[in-house]
C-alpha positions in Angstrom: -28.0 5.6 -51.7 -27.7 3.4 -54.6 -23.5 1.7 -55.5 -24.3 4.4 -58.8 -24.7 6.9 -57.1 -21.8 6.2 -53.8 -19.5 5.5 -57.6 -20.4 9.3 -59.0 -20.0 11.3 -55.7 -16.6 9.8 -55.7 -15.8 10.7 -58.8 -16.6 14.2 -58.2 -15.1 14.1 -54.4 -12.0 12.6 -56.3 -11.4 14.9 -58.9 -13.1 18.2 -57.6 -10.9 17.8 -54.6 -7.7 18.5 -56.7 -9.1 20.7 -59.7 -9.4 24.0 -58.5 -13.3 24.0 -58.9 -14.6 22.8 -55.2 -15.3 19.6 -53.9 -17.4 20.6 -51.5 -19.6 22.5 -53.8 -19.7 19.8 -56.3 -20.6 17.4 -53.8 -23.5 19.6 -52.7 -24.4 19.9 -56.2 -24.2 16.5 -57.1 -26.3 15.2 -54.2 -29.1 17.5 -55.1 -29.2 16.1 -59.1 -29.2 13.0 -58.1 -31.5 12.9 -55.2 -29.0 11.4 -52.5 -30.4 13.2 -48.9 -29.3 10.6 -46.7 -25.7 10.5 -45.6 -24.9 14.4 -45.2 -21.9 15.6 -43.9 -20.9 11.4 -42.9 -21.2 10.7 -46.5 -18.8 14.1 -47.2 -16.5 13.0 -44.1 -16.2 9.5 -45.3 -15.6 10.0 -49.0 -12.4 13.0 -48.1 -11.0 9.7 -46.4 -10.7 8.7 -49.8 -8.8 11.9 -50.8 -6.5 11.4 -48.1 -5.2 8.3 -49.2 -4.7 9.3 -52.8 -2.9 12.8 -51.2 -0.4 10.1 -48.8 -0.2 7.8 -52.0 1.2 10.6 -54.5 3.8 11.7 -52.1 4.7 9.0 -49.7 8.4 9.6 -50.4 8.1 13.1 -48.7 5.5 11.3 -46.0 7.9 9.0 -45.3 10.7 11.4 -44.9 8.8 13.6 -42.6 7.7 10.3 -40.1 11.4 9.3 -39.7 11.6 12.8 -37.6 8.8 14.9 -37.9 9.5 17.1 -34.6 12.8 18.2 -36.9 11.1 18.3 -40.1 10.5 22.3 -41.5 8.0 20.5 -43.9 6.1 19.0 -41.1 5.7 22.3 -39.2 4.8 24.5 -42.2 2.0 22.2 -42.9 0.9 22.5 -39.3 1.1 26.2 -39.4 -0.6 26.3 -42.1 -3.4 24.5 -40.8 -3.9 26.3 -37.7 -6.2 29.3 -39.4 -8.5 26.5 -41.0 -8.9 25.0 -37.9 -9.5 28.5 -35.9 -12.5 29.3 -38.4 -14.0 25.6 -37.9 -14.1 25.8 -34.3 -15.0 29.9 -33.8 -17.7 29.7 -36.8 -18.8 26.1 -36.8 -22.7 26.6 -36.3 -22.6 29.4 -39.2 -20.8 27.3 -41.4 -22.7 24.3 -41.0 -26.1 26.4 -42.5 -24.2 27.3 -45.5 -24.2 23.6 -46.3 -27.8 23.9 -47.1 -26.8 25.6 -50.5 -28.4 29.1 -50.3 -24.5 30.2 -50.6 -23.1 28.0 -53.6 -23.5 29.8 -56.3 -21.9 32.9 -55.0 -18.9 30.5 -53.6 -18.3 29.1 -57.3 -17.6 33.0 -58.2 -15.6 33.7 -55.9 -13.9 30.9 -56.7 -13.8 31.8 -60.4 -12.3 35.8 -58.7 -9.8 34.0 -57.2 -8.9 31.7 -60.2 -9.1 34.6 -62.6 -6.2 36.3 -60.3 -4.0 34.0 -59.3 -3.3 33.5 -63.1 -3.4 37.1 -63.9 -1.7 38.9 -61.0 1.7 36.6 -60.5 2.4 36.7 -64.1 2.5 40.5 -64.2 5.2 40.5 -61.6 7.4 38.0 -63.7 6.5 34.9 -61.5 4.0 32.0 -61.9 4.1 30.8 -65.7 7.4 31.8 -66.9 9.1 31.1 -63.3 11.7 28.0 -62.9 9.7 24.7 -62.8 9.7 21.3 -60.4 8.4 21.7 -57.1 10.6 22.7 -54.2 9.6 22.8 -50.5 12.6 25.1 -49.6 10.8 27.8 -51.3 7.8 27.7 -49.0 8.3 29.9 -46.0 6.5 30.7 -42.7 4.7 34.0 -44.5 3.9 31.6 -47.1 2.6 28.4 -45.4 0.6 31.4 -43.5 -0.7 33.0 -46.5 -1.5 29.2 -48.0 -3.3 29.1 -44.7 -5.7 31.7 -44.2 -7.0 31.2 -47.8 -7.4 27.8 -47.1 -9.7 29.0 -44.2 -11.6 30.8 -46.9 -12.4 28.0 -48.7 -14.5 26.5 -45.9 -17.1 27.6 -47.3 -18.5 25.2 -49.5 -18.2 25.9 -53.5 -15.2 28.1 -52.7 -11.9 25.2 -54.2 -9.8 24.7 -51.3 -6.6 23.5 -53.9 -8.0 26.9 -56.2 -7.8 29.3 -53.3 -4.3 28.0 -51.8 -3.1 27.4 -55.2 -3.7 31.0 -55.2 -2.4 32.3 -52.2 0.9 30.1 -53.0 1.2 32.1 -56.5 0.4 35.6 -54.9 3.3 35.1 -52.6 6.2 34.3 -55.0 5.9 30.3 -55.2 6.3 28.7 -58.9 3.4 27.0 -60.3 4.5 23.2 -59.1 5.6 24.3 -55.4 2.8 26.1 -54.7 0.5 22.7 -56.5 2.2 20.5 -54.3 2.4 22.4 -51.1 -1.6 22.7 -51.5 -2.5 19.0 -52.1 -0.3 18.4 -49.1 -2.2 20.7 -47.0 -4.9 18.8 -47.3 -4.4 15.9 -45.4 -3.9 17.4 -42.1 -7.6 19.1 -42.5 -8.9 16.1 -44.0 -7.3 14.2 -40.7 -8.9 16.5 -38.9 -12.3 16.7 -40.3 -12.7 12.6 -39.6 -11.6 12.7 -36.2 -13.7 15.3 -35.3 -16.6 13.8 -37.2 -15.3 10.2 -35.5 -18.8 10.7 -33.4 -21.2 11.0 -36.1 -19.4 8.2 -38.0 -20.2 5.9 -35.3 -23.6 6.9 -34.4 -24.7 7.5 -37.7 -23.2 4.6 -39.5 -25.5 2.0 -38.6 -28.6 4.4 -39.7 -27.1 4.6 -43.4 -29.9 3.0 -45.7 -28.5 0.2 -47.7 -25.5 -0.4 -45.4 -21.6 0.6 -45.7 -21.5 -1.0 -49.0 -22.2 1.8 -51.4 -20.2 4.2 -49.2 -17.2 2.1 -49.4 -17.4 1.8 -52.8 -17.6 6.1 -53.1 -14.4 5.9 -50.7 -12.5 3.7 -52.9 -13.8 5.7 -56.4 -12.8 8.2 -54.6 -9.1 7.6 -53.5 -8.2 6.7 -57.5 -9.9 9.5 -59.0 -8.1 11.8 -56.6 -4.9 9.9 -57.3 -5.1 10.4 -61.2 -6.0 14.2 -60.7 -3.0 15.2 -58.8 -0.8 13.6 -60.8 -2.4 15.3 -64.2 -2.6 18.8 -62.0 0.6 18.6 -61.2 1.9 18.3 -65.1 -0.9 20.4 -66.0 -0.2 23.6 -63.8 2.8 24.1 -65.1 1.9 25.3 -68.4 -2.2 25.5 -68.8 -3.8 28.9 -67.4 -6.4 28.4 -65.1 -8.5 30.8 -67.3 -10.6 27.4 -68.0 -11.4 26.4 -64.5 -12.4 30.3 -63.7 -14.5 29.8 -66.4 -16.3 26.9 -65.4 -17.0 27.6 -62.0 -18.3 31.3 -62.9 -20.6 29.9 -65.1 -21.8 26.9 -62.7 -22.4 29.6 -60.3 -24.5 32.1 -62.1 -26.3 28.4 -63.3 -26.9 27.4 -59.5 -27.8 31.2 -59.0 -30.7 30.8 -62.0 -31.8 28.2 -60.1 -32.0 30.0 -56.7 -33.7 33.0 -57.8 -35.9 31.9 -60.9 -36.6 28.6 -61.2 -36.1 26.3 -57.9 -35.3 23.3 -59.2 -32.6 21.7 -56.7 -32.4 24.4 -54.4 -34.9 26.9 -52.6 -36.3 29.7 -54.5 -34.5 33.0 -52.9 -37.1 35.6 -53.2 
């Protein structure tokens, strides 16, 4: 893998991990236009590290706060609630999930994706929330039934090309959050499973590491791209949710699936032909 390419996947990684459109399916995407097959999921692991230092960067203050005393923080144990139906689907359905990461799935992820978009700007709005609801993110709001609910759709978007911040942004609007709580209780989420996902890849970084062509440098370089790009899209998600619809994003992804399904079923391209 070329410093080009390590500097485009992190772009993507970077701002696909925030935008409600899928990193993980991006990534997969990405890697199969521009020819990158070397690195798999340690390339994947290595460049969320880059995520999760943008996601402590943003909101160190409330890091910070939680460190001081995080066995009396509520914060703290939300997020760790929250995490625990992720983590039940990685370990129970690991082997399963692992083969969808050879892309036959993707473009039926990105719709669902677009689904779940479609109604978590439709469906809070008709009961009187979401849009029109007070703005500026507060924690306080986020209860145990909703740090649960946040939860279990961000074990849903395991699969890859379903949008982990779409599908908890989601599940944070369908419970009665406003736009901004539920935005920044989702970016938070992230870093305990991105945490997670590198200690539990720790093996294969260090036996894989020294069999990446070219070296670390251009993996580095993807980390780095990586951590800024994520930086500058939760920062412009955050002012955007408040006001945009996510009508746009639905949009998008819909149409890169039925693209990526084109593929699969006509033409062949990037992935294998289905039938």
């Amino acid at each position: 893998m070329s410093v080009l390419q390590a500097v485009i996947l992190g772009i993507v990684q970077g701002l696909a991990e925030f935008l409600p459109i899928s990193s993980s399916g991006h990534l997969l995407l990405a890697e199969r236009l521009l020819g990158v097959r070397q690195g798999g999921m340690l390339l994947t692991v290595l460049l969320h590290a880059g995520t999760l230092v943008a996601v402590l960067a943003v909101f160190w203050r409330d890091w910070l706060v939680m460190l001081r005393n995080p066995f009396k923080n509520r914060v703290f144990w939300l997020l760790v609630l929250a995490t625990l139906p992720a983590v039940a689907v990685a370990l129970l359905f690991e082997k399963q999930i692992d083969a969808l990461f050879t892309g036959w799935f993707l473009g039926f992820a990105f719709l669902i994706t677009g689904g779940l978009l479609l109604a978590a700007d439709v469906l809070p709005r008709r009961a009187g929330r979401g849009k029109h609801a007070a703005r500026g993110a507060d924690l306080a709001q986020v209860s145990t039934r909703r740090a649960l609910l946040m939860g279990a759709m961000q074990a849903v978007a395991i699969l890859p090309g379903v949008s982990r911040s779409g599908a908890t942004l989601a599940g944070g609007l369908w419970s009665g959050l406003n736009r901004t709580t539920a935005a920044k209780f989702s970016f938070m989420m992230s870093a305990p499973v991105i945490l997670g996902s590198l200690v539990l890849e720790a093996k294969d970084v260090l036996g894989e590491g020294t069999a990446l062509q070219g070296g670390w440098l251009a993996p580095l370089v993807g980390v780095a791209v990586a951590g800024v790009c994520g930086y500058l899209a939760i920062r412009w998600m955050l002012a955007l949710v408040q006001r945009a619809s996510l009508k746009g994003f639905a949009l998008y992804v819909s149409i890169l699936g039925l693209l990526v399904l084109a593929d699969q079923l006509f033409f062949g391209l990037f992935f294998d032909k289905m039938i």
